[in-house]
C-alpha positions as CSV (number, residue, x, y, z in Angstrom):
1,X,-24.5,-192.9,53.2
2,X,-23.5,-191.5,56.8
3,X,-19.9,-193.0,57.1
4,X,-17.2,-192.5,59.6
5,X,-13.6,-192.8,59.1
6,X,-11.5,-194.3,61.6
7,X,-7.3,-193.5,60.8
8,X,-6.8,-190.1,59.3
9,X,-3.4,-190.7,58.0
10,X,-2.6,-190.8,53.6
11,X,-5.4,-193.0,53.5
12,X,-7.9,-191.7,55.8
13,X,-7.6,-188.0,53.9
14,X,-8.0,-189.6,50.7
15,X,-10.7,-191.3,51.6
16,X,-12.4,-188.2,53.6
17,X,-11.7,-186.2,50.3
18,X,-13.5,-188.2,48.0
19,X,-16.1,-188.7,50.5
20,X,-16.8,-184.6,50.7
21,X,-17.0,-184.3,47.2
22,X,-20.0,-186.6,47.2
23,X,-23.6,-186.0,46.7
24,X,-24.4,-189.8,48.2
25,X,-22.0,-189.7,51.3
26,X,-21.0,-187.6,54.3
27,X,-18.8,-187.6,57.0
28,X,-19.7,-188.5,60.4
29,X,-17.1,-189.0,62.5
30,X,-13.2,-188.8,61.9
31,X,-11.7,-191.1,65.0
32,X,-7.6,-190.6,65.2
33,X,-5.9,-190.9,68.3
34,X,-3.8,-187.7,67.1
35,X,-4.7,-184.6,67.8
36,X,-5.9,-182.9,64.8
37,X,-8.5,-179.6,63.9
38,X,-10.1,-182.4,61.2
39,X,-10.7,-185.5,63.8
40,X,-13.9,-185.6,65.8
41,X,-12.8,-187.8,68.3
42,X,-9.7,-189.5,69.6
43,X,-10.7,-193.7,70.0
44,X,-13.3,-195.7,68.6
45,X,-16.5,-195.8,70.9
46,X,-20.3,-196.7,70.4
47,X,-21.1,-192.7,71.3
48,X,-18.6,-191.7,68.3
49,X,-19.9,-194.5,65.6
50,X,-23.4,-192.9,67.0
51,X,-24.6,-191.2,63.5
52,X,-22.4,-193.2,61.0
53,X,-24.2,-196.3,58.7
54,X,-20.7,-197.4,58.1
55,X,-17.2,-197.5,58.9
56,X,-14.1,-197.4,57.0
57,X,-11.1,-198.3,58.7
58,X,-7.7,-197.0,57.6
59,X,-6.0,-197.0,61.5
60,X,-2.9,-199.2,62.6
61,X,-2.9,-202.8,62.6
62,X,-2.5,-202.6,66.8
63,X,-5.4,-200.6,67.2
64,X,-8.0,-203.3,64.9
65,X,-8.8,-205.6,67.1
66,X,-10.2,-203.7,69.7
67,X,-11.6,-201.7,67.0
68,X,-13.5,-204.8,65.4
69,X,-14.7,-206.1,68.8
70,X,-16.9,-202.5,69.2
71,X,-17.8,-202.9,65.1
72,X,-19.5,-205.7,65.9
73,X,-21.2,-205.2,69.2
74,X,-22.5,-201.6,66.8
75,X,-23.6,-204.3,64.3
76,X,-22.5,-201.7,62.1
77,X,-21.2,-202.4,58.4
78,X,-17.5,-201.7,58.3
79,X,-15.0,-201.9,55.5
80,X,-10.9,-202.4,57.2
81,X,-8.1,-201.4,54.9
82,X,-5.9,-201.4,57.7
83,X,-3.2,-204.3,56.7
84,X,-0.3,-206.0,59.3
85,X,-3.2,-207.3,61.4
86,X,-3.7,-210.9,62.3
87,X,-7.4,-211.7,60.5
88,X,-6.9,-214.9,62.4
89,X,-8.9,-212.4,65.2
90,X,-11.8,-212.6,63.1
91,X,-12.5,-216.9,63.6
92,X,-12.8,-215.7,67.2
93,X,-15.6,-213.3,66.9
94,X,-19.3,-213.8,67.9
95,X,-20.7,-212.4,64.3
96,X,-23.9,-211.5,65.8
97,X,-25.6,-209.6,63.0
98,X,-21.6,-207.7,62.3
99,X,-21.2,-206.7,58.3
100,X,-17.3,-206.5,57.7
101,X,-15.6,-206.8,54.7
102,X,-11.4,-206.9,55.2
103,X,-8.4,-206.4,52.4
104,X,-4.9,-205.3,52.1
105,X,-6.2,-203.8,48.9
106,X,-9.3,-202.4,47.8
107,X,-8.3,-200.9,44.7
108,X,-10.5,-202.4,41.8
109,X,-7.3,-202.4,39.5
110,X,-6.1,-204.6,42.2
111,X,-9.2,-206.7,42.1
112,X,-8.7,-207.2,38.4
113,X,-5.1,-208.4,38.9
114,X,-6.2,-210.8,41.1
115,X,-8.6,-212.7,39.3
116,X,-5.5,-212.7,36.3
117,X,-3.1,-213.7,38.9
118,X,-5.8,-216.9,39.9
119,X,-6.6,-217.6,36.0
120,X,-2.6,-217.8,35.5
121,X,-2.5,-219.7,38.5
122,X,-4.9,-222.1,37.3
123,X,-3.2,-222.4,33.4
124,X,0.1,-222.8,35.3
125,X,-0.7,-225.6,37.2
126,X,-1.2,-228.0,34.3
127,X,2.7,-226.7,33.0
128,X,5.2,-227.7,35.2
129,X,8.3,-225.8,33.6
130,X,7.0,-222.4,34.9
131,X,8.1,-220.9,38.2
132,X,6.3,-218.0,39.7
133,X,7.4,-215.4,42.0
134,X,5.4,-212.0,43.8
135,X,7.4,-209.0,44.3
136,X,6.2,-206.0,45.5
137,X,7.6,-202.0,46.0
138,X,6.2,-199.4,48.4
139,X,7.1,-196.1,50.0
140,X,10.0,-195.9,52.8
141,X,7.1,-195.5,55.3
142,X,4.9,-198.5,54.9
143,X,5.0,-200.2,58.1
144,X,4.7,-203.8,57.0
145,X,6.1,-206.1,54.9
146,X,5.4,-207.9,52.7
147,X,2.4,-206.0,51.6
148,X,-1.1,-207.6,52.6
149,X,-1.5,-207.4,48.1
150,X,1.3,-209.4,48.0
151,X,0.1,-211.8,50.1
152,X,-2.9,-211.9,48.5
153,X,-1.5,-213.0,45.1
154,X,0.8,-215.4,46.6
155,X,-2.7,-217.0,48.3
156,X,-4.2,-217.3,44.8
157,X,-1.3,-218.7,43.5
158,X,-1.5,-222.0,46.3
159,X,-4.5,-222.0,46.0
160,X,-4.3,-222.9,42.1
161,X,-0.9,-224.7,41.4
162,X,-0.9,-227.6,43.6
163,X,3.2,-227.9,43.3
164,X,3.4,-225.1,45.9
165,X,2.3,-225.5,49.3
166,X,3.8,-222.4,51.2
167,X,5.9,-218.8,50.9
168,X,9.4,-217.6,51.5
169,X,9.3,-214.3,52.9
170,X,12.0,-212.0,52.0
171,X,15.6,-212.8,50.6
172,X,16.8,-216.5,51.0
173,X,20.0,-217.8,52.4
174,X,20.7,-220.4,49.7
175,X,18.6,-222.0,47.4
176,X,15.0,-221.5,47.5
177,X,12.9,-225.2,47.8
178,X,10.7,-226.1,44.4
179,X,7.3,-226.0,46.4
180,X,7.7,-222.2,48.1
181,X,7.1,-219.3,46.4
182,X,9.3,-216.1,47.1
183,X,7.8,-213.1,48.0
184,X,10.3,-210.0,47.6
185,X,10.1,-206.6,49.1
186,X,11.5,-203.3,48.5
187,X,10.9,-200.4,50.7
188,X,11.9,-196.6,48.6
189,X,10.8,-193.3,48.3
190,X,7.1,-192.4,47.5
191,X,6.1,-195.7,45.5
192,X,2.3,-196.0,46.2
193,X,2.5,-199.3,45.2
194,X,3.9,-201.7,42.7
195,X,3.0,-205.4,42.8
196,X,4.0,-208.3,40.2
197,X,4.1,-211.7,39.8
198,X,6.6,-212.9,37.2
199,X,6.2,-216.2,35.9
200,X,9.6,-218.1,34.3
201,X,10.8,-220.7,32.1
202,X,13.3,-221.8,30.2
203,X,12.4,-219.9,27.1
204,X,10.6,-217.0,28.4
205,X,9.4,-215.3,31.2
206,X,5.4,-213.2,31.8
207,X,4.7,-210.7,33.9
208,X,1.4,-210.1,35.6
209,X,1.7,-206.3,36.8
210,X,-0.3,-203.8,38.9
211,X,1.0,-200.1,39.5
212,X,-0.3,-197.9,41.5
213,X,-0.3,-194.0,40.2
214,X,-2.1,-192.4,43.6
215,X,-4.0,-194.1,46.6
216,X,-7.3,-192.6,44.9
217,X,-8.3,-196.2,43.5
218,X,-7.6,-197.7,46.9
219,X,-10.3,-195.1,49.0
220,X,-12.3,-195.2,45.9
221,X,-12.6,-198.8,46.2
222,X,-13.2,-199.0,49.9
223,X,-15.9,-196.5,49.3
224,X,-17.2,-198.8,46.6
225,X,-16.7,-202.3,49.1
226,X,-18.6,-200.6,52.2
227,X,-21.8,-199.8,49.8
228,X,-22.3,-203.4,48.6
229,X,-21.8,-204.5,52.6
230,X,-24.6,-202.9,53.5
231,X,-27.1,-205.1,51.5
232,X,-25.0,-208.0,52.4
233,X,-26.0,-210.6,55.0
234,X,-24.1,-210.6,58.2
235,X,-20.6,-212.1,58.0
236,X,-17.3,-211.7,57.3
237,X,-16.2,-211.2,53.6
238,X,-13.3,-210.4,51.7
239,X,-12.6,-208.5,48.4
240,X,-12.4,-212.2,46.7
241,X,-16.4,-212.0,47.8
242,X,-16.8,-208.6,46.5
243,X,-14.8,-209.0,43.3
244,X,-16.9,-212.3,42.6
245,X,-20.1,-210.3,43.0
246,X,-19.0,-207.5,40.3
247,X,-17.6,-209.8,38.2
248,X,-20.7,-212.0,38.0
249,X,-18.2,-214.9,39.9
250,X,-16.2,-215.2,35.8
């Protein structure tokens, strides 16, 4: 598959890495507004998406939604990893015949978490004695918080236990209400990513645990999600519609 990469930073590499030691895909176009020897061109245009089948998106979140707007006028399939964005952009669209598939996380280890994260979910609302909580550690340079995973398991959760009906972002000045659920952040060093979901009781406590070791699983995965776009019908999907589909919707 022909596939351009738009964002060149950890990501981006990792992703073009993988890409160039593949016998299915090949690089395209590398669009980065910085100058480097590696990027082909410096903002996202129909000329530049000319030769690609795909995108993969890995830029900033300030740059996506003038980036989706020429995606879909290209009707061309596109994967966004980029997180800090408002989706919210996406209800607004004219879909035309657009393919894109969004996440905060496109590892499939994260994928798997997720689905134990909505079966716990699920088991937990019937038990009222258990609390739940999502915490989640990154590098000193991630540029939002919390992470777009994080929110992710804190979405599965409402959407399973009917006791919670919103989030607390961040530390809380006082006690924390019965019905939110705390999401916690710690910025430090080189963490790829750490992301958990503790669940508590009186007796006991579970925890529900995703680590990251490099962001290999996360390009991998994006790779992975852009391939089963392609033979998808024009929309807008998310990884719970991809993970469904490997899964077999269990």
């Amino acid at each position: 598959m022909r596939i351009a990469l738009v964002g060149y930073g950890r990501m981006g590499q990792m992703t073009a890495s993988i890409i160039r030691s593949s016998d299915d895909d090949m690089i395209t176009a590398v669009i980065d507004p910085r100058d480097s020897s590696n990027v082909t061109a410096h903002e996202v245009t129909m000329e530049a998406l000319s030769e690609a089948e795909g995108v993969i998106d890995f830029s900033s979140a300030s740059a996506i939604p003038e980036n989706i707007r020429i995606y879909t006028e290209a009707g061309i399939p596109t994967a966004i990893g980029t997180t800090g964005w408002d989706t919210g952009i996406l209800d607004e669209l004219p879909i035309g015949n657009a393919r894109i598939i969004h996440s905060g996380n496109f590892s499939l280890g994260i994928a798997v978490f997720l689905e134990l994260v909505t079966r716990a979910g699920t088991i937990l609302n019937g038990i009222g004695s258990y609390d739940v909580s999502v915490e989640e550690i990154h590098h000193r340079e991630k540029a939002d918080a919390p992470s777009g995973t994080a929110l992710m398991a804190a979405e599965r959760l409402l959407e399973t236990m009917e006791r919670k009906t919103g989030l607390q972002i961040g530390n809380p000045e006082g006690k924390i209400r019965k019905d939110l659920i705390n999401i916690a952040s710690q910025r430090t060093g080189y963490v790829p990513g750490i992301h958990t979901v503790m669940v508590d009781g009186p007796a006991d406590t579970i925890e529900i645990r995703h680590t990251a070791r490099t962001r290999e699983g996360f390009a991998e995965g994006a790779i992975r999600a852009l391939h089963w776009l392609v033979s998808r019908p024009a929309g807008i999907y998310t990884m719970k519609d991809f993970t469904a589909d490997l899964t077999g919707g269990i």
